[in-house]
RODO-2510 file (C-alpha; in nm, 4 decimals, decimal comma):
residues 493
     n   res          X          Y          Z
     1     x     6,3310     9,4788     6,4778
     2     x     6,3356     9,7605     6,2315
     3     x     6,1134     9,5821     5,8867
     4     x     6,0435     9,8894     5,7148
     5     x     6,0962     9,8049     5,3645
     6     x     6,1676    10,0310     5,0380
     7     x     5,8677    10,1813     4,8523
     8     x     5,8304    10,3952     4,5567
     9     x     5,8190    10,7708     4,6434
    10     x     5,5699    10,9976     4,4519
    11     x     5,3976    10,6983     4,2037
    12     x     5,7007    10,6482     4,0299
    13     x     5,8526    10,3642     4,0437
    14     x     6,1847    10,4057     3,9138
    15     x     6,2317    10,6152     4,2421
    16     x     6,2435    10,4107     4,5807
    17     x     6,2976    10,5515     4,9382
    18     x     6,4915    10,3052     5,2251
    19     x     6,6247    10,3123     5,5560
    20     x     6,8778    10,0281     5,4215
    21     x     7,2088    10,2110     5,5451
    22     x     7,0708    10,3258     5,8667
    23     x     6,9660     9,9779     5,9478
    24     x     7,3423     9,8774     5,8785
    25     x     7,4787    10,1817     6,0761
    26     x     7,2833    10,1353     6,3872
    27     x     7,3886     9,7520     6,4401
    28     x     7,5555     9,6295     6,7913
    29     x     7,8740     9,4707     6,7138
    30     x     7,8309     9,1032     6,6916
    31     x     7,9998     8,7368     6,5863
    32     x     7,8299     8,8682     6,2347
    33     x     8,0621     9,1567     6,2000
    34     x     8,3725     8,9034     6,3231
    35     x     8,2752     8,6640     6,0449
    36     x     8,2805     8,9944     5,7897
    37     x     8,6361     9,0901     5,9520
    38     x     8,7496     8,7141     5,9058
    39     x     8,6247     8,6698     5,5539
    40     x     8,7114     8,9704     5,3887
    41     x     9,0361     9,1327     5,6441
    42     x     9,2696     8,8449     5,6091
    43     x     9,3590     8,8020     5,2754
    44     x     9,6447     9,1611     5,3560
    45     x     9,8055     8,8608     5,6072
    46     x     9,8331     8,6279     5,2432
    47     x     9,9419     8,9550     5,0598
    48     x    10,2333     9,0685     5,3180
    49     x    10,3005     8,6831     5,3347
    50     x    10,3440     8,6417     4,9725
    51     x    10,5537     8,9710     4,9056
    52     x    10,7574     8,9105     5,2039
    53     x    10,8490     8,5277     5,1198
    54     x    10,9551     8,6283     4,7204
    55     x    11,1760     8,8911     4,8578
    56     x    11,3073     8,6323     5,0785
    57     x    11,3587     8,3500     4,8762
    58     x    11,5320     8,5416     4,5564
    59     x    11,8277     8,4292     4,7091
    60     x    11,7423     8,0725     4,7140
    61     x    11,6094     8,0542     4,3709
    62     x    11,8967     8,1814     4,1993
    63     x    12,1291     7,8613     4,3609
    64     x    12,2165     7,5882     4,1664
    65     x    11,9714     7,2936     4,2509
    66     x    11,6895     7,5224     4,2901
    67     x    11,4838     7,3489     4,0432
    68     x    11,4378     7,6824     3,8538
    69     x    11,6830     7,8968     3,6266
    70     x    11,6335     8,2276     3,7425
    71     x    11,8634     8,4729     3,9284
    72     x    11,8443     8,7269     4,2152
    73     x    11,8215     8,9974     3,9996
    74     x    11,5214     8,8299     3,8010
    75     x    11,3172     8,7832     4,0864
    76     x    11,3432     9,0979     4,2811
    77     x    11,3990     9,2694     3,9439
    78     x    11,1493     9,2009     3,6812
    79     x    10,9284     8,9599     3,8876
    80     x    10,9087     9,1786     4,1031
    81     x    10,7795     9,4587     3,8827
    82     x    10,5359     9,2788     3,6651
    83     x    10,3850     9,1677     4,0494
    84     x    10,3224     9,5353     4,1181
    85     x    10,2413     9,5778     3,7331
    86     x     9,9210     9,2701     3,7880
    87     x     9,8350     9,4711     4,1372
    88     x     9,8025     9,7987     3,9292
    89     x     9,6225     9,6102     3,6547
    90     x     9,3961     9,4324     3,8098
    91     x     9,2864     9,6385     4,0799
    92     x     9,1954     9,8968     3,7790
    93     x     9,0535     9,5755     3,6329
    94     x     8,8359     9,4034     3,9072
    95     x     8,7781     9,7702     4,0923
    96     x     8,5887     9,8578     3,7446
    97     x     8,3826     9,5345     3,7794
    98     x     8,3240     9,5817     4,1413
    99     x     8,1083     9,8474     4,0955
   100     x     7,9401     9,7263     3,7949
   101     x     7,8630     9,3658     3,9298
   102     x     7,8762     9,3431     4,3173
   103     x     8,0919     9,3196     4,5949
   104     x     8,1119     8,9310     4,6640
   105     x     8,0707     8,8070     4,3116
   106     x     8,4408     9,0027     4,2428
   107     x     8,5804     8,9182     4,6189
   108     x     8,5293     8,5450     4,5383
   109     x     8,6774     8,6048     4,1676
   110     x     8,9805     8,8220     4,2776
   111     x     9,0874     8,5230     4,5815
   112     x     9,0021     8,1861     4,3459
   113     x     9,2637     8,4426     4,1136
   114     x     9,5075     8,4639     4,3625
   115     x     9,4543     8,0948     4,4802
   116     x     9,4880     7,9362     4,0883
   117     x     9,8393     8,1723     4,0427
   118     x     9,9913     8,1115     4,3620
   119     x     9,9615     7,7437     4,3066
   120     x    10,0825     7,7492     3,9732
   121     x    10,3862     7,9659     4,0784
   122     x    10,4760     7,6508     4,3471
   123     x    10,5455     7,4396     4,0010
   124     x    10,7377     7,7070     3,8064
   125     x    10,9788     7,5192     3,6175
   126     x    11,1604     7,8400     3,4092
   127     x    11,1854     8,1978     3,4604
   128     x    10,9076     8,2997     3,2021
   129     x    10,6492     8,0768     3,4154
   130     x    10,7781     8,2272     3,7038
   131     x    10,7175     8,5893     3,5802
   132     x    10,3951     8,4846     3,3939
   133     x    10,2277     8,3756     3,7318
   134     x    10,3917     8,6593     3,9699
   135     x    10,1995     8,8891     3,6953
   136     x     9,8909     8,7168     3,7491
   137     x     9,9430     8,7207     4,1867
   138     x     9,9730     9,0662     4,1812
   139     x     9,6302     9,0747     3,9381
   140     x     9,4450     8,9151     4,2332
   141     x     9,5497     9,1108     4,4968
   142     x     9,5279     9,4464     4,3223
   143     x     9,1664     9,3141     4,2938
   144     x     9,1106     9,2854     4,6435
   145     x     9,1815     9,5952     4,7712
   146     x     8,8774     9,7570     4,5931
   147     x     8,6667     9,4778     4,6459
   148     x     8,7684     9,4298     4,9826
   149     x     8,7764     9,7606     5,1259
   150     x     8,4692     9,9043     4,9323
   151     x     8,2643     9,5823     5,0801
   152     x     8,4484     9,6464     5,4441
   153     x     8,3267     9,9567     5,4517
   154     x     7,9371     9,9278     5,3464
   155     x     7,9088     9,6439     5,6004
   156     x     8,0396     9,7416     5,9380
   157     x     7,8597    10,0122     6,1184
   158     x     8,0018    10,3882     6,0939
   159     x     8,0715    10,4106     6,4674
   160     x     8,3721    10,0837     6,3783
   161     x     8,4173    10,1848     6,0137
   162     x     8,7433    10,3691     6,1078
   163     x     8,8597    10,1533     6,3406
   164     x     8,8267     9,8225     6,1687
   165     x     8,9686     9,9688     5,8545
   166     x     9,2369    10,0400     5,9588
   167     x     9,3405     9,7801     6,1560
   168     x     9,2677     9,4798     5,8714
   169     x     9,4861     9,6919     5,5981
   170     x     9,7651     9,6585     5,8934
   171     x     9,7289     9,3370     5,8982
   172     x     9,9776     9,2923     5,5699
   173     x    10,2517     9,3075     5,8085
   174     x    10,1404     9,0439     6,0263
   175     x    10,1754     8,8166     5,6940
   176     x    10,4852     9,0366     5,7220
   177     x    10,6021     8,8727     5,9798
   178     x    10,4793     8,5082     5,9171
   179     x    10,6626     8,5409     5,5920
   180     x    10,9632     8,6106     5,7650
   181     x    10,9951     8,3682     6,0229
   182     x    10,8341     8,1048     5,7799
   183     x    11,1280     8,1517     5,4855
   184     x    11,4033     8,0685     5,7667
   185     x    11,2647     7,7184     5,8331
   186     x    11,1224     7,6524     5,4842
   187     x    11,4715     7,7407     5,3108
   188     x    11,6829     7,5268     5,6026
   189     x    11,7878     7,2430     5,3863
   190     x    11,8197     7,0401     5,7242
   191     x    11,4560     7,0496     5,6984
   192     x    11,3546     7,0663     5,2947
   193     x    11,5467     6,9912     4,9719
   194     x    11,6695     7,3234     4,7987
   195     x    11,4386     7,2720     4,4975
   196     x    11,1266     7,1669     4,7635
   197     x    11,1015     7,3957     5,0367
   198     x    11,0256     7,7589     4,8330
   199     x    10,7658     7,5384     4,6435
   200     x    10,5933     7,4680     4,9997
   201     x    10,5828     7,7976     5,0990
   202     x    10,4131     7,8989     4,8306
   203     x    10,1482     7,6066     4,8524
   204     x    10,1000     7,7143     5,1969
   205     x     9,9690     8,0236     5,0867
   206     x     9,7508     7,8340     4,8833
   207     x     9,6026     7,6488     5,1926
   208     x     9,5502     7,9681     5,3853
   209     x     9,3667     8,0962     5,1246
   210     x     9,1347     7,8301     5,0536
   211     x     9,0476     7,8250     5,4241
   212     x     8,9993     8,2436     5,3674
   213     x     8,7660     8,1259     5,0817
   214     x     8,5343     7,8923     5,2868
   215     x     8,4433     8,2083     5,5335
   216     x     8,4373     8,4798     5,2862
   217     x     8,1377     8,2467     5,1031
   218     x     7,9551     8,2858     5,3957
   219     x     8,0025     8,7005     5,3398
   220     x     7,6805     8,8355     5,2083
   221     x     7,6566     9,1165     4,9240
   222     x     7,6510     9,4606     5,0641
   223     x     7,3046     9,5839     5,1078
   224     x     7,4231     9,9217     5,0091
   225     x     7,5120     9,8150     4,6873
   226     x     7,2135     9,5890     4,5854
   227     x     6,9653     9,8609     4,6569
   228     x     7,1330    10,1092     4,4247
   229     x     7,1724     9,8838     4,1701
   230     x     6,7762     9,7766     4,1185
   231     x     6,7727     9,4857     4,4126
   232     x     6,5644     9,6837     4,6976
   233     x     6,3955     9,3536     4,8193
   234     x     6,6803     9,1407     4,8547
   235     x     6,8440     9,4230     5,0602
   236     x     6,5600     9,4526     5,2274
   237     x     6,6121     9,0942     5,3141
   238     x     6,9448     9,0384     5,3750
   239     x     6,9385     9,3580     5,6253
   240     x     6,6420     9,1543     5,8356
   241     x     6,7823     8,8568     5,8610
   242     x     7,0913     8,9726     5,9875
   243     x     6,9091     9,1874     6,2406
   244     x     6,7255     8,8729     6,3505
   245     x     7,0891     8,6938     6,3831
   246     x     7,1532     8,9713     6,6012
   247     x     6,8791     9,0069     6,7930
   248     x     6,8377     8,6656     6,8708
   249     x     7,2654     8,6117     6,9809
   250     x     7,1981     8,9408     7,1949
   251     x     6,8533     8,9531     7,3375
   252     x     6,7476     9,2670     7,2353
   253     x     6,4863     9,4766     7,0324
   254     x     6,6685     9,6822     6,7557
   255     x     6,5165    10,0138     6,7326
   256     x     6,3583    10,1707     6,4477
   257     x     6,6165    10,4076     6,2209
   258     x     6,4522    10,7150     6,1305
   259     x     6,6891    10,8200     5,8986
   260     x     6,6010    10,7441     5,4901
   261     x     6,7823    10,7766     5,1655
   262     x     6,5566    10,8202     4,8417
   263     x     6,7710    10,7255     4,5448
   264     x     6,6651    10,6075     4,1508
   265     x     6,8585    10,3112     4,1076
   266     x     7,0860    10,2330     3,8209
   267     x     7,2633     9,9162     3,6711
   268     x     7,6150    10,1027     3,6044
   269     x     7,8384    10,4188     3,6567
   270     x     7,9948    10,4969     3,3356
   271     x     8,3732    10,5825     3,3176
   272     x     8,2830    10,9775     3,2210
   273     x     8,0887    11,0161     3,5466
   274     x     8,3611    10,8737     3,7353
   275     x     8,6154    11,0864     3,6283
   276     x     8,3571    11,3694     3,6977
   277     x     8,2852    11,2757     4,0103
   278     x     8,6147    11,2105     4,1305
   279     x     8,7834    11,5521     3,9626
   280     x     8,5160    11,8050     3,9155
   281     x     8,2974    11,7074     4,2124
   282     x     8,5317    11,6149     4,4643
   283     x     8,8772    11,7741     4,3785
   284     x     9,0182    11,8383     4,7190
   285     x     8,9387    11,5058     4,8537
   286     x     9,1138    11,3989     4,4883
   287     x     9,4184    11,5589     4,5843
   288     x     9,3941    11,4706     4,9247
   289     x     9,3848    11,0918     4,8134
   290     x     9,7061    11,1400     4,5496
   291     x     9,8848    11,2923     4,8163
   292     x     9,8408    11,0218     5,1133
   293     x     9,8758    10,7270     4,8991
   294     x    10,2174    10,8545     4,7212
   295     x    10,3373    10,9631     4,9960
   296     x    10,3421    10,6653     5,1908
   297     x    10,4576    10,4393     4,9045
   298     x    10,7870    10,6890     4,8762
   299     x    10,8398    10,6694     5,2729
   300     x    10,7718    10,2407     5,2426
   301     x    11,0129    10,2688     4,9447
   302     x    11,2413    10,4677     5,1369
   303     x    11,3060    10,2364     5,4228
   304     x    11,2585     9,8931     5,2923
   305     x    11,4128     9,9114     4,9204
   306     x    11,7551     9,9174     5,1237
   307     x    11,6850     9,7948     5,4712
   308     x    11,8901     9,4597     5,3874
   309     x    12,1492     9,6215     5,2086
   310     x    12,1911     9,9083     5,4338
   311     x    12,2220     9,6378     5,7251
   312     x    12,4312     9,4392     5,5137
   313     x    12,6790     9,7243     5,3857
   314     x    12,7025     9,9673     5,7187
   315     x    12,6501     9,7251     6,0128
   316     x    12,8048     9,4122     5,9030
   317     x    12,4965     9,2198     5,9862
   318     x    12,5259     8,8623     5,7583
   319     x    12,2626     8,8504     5,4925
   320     x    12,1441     8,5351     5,6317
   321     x    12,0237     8,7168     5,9254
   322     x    11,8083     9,0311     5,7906
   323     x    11,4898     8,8413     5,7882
   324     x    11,5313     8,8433     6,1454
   325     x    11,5401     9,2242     6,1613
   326     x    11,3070     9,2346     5,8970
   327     x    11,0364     9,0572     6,0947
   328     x    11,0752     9,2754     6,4470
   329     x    11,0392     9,6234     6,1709
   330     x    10,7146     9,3785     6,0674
   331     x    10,5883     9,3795     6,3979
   332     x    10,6391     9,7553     6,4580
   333     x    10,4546     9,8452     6,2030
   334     x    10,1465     9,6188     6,2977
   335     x    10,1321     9,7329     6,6205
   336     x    10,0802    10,1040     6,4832
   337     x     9,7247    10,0461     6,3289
   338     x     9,6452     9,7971     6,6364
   339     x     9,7705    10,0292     6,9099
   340     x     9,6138    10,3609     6,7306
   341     x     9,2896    10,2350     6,5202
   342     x     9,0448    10,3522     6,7607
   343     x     9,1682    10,7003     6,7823
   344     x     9,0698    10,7757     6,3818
   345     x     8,7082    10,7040     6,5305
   346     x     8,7278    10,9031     6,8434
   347     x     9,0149    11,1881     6,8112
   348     x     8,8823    11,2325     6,4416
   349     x     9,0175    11,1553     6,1021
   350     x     9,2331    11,4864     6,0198
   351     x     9,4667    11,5113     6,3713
   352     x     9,5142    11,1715     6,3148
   353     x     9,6014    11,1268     5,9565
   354     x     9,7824    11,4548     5,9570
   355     x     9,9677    11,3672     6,2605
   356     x    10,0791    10,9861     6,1391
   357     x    10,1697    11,1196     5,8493
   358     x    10,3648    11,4329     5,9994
   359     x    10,4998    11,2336     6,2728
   360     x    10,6315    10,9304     6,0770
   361     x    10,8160    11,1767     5,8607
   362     x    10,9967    11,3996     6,1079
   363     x    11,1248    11,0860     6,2692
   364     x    11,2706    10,9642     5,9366
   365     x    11,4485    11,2863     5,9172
   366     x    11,5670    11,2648     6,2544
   367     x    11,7208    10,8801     6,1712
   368     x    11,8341    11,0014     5,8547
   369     x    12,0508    11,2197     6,0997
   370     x    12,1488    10,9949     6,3429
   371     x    12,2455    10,7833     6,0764
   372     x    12,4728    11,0290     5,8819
   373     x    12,6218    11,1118     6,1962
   374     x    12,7104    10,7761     6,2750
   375     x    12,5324    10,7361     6,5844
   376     x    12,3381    10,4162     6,5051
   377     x    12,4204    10,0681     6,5202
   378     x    12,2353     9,7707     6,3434
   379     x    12,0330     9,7396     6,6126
   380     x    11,9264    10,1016     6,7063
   381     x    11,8517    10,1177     6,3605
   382     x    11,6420     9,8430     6,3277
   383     x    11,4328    10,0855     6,6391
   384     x    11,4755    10,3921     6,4274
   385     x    11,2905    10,2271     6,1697
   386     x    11,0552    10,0428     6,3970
   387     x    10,9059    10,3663     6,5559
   388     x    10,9012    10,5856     6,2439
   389     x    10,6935    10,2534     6,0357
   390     x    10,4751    10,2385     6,3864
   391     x    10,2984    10,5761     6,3124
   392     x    10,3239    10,5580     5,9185
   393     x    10,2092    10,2164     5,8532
   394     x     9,8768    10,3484     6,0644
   395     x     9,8928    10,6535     5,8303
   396     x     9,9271    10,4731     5,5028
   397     x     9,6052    10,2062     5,6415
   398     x     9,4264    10,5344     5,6624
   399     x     9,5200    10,6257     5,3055
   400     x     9,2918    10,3308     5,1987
   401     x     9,0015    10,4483     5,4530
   402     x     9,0013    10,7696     5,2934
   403     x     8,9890    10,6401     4,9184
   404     x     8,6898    10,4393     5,0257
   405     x     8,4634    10,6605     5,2048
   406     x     8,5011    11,0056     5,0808
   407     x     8,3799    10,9146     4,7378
   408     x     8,0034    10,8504     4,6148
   409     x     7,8945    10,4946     4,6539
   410     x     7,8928    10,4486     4,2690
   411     x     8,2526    10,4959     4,2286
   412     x     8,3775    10,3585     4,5911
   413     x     8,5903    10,0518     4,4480
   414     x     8,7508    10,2315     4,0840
   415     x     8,8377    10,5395     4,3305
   416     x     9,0318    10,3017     4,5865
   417     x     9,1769    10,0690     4,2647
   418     x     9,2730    10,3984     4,1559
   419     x     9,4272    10,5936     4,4275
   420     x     9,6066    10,2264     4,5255
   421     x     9,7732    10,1839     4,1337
   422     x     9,9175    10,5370     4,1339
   423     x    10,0739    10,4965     4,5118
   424     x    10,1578    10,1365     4,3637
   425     x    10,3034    10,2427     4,0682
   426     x    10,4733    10,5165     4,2045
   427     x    10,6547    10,2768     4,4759
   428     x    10,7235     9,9769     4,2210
   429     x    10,8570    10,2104     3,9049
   430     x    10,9475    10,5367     4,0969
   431     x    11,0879    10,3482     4,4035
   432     x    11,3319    10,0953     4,2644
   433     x    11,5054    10,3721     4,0388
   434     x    11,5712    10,6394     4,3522
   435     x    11,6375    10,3977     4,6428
   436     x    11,7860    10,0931     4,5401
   437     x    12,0701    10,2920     4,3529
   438     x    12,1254    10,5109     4,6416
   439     x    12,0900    10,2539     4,9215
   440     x    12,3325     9,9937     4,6930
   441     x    12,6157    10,2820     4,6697
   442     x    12,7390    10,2418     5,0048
   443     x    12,7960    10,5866     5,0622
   444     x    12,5975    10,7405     5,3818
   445     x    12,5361    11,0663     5,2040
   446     x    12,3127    10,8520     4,9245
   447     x    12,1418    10,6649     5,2238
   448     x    12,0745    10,9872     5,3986
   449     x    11,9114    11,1355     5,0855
   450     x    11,6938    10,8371     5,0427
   451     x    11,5621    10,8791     5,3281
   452     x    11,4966    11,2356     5,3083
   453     x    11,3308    11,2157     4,9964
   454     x    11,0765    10,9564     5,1444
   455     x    11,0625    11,1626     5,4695
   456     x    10,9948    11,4736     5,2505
   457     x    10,7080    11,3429     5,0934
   458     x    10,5304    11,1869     5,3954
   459     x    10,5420    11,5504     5,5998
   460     x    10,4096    11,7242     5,2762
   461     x    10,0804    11,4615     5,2775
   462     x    10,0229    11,5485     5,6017
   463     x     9,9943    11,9140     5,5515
   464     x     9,7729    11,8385     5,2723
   465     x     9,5789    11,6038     5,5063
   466     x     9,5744    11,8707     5,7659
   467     x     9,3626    12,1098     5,5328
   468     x     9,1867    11,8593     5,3143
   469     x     9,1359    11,5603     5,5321
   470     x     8,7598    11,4534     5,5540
   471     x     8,5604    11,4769     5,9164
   472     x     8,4405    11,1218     5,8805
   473     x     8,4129    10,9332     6,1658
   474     x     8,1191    10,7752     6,2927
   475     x     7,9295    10,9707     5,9783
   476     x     7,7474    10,7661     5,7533
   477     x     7,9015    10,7030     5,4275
   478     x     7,5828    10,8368     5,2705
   479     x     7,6565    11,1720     5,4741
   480     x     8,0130    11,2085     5,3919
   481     x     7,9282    11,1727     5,0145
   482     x     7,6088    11,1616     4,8506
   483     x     7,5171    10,8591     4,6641
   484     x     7,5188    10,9506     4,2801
   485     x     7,1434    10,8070     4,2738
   486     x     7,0277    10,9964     4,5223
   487     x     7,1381    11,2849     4,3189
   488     x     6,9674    11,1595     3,9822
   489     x     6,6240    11,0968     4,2609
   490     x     6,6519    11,5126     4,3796
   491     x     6,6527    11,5759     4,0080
   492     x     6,3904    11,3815     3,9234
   493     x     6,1503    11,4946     4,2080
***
């Protein structure tokens, strides 16, 4: 087992030298690494649960007997944009505060945030509680995705980094799909009251989470983090114990790392070095990030701002039944990070992101075709959109990969809150004001458009991601970007 511990370099002591991310990177997979993926992964099945059931149940609220004076318009309308509004917010928020105060102290915050306003939304009693606690969901979730995926990725070793990324952001449409199936039985009066069962769903979210909470406190602080920011020993510590966990669940030695990092550690990264680092040092992989994120929100925005309506309007299919179609598009695009995760770690990160991205939008063109030729029925449309989603929902979980590892440690989580609140805010405000009018028209020349416009975008990211894309797999993150403090160490030396 590898003890070597971190030392001052040179006499001074504001400099220390440590094999700390080696350690990490050099790790057998083990039930440690599961109990990372559990804690920290599952809270995207609560987020495409919660988005998925609100969509689902506008209908339901806006009935007389509902318990809550709303309409459909309200919810999907204006709830539904101050949700995306709190997921902006607060993953600028909590992203900022990840960085500054660790990993797991923000990862517990951002859930007990989600937990508290997800409860409270169960007992909304009038449309300004309703909208006051949808605000204050999003503000949780937007949290998690920098705390989550910053802390994902300094835990699991580089060899799985891709891999496991990609397949936990996925996971938000296995929620997807729970959230579909779930809203049919919770909103059958045969089974709940009109004014009881959307209040259950929600409180079942609730009770998810709070079993999500009782792993992820078992989730240690990353290593990575604690050693740049002044606590060398207890990474030190935290690293050996888990190699003795290992060791002693596998039976083996560890080898020795030989590979060090010398940084000068430092409490906080200040917003002006951010922005340096991000636009100055880095812009190509700035651009790079801008372009995968909006481009996938525009393609999501695309399909699914219509997908009942257009099923509804063309196809005849009773708006009763959409969930239904809703939750097999759900599945497809699950299956896409599942079925293709490994190949971002093997085939490499720029054929793969390029081609997802490519790929997902040259078969939106083609359905946009079909479509305006009136080829397609309800059902082969529902396939269209299943295959296209397969290969772009592994593209857009490989937007948030790239946000997190091409970037210095010091800015890991504000450049993923970042990149996530301008693809966010691009799909909530942007979205809504091209697709729904043209997908609510009726007319298949509007329809065909929309989904041009979304296809559009997705092929131009992939160029992009074709020359900019970062080599990263199986790389150390310290390789693929140099730690700010290991800059400020060179200097000093």
């Amino acid at each position: 087992m590898a003890t070597s511990g971190t030392a001052p370099r040179d006499g001074d002591a504001s400099i220390v030298t440590t094999k700390v991310p080696a350690r990490l990177d050099r790790l057998p997979w083990s039930g440690w690494h599961w109990m990372v993926v559990v804690g920290l992964g599952t809270v995207w099945i609560l987020d495409g649960l919660e988005v998925t059931v609100v969509g689902n149940i506008a209908s339901r609220l806006s009935e007389p007997g509902s318990g809550l004076a709303i309409t459909d318009a309200q919810v999907t309308g204006m709830a539904a944009a101050l949700y995306v509004a709190g997921a902006c917010t607060g993953a600028l928020f909590f992203g900022w505060l990840t960085d500054r105060h660790g990993r797991k102290k923000l990862f517990l915050i951002t859930l007990g945030v989600y937990l508290a306003a997800t409860a409270l939304t169960a007992v909304s009693f009038s449309f300004w509680w309703f909208y006051l606690f949808r605000f204050l969901t999003g503000l949780g979730i937007g949290g998690e995705y920098a705390a989550i995926n910053s802390a994902i990725d300094e835990l699991i070793p580089s060899r799985y980094r891709g891999r496991v990324d990609i397949v936990i952001n996925g996971s938000f449409w296995l929620g997807a799909v729970g959230g579909s199936l779930l809203s049919v039985v919770m909103l059958n009066t045969r089974f709940f009251p009109a004014d009881i069962g959307w209040r259950l769903t929600f409180a079942l979210g609730v009770v998810l989470g709070l079993v999500i909470l009782l792993v992820r406190r078992h989730v240690p602080e990353s290593p990575r983090w604690m050693f740049i920011h002044g606590r060398s020993e207890g990474a030190e510590e935290l690293v050996e114990a888990v190699e003795r966990r290992i060791e002693g669940e596998r039976g083996v030695t560890l080898p020795e790392p030989s590979e060090t990092i010398t940084i000068r550690p430092r409490k906080s990264t200040g917003f002006v070095d951010i922005a340096r680092t991000l636009f100055l040092s880095y812009p190509r992989r700035a651009v790079l990030g801008l372009a995968l994120f909006i481009g996938q929100a525009f393609l999501y925005n695309a399909i699914t701002f219509g997908f009942g309506s257009i099923l509804v309007k063309f196809f005849g299919v009773p708006s009763g039944d959409t969930g239904y179609y809703f939750a097999v598009i759900a599945g497809g695009n699950f299956l896409g990070p599942l079925l293709l995760c490994r190949l971002f770690d093997t085939l490499g990160r720029r054929p793969m992101i390029a081609g997802t991205y490519v790929l997902s939008g040259a078969l939106l063109f083609v359905t946009a075709w079909m479509f305006g030729r009136g080829w397609l029925n309800a059902a082969t449309m529902t396939a269209c959109w299943c295959v296209v989603l397969f290969f772009a929902s592994a593209g857009a979980s490989a937007a948030y990969l790239t946000a997190s590892e091409v970037f210095p440690m010091e800015t890991r989580a504000l450049a993923i809150a970042f990149f996530y609140a301008i693809g966010t805010a691009a799909g909530g405000i942007s979205g809504p004001l091209i697709f729904a009018e043209l997908t609510k028209s009726g007319v298949v020349g509007d329809t065909v458009l929309a989904f041009s416009i979304g296809a559009s975008l997705m092929v131009v990211a992939g160029l992009v991601a074709a020359f900019l894309a970062v080599p990263a797999e199986r790389r150390p993150l310290e390789d693929i970007a140099e730690p700010l403090s290991a800059r400020a160490a060179a200097k000093a030396s």
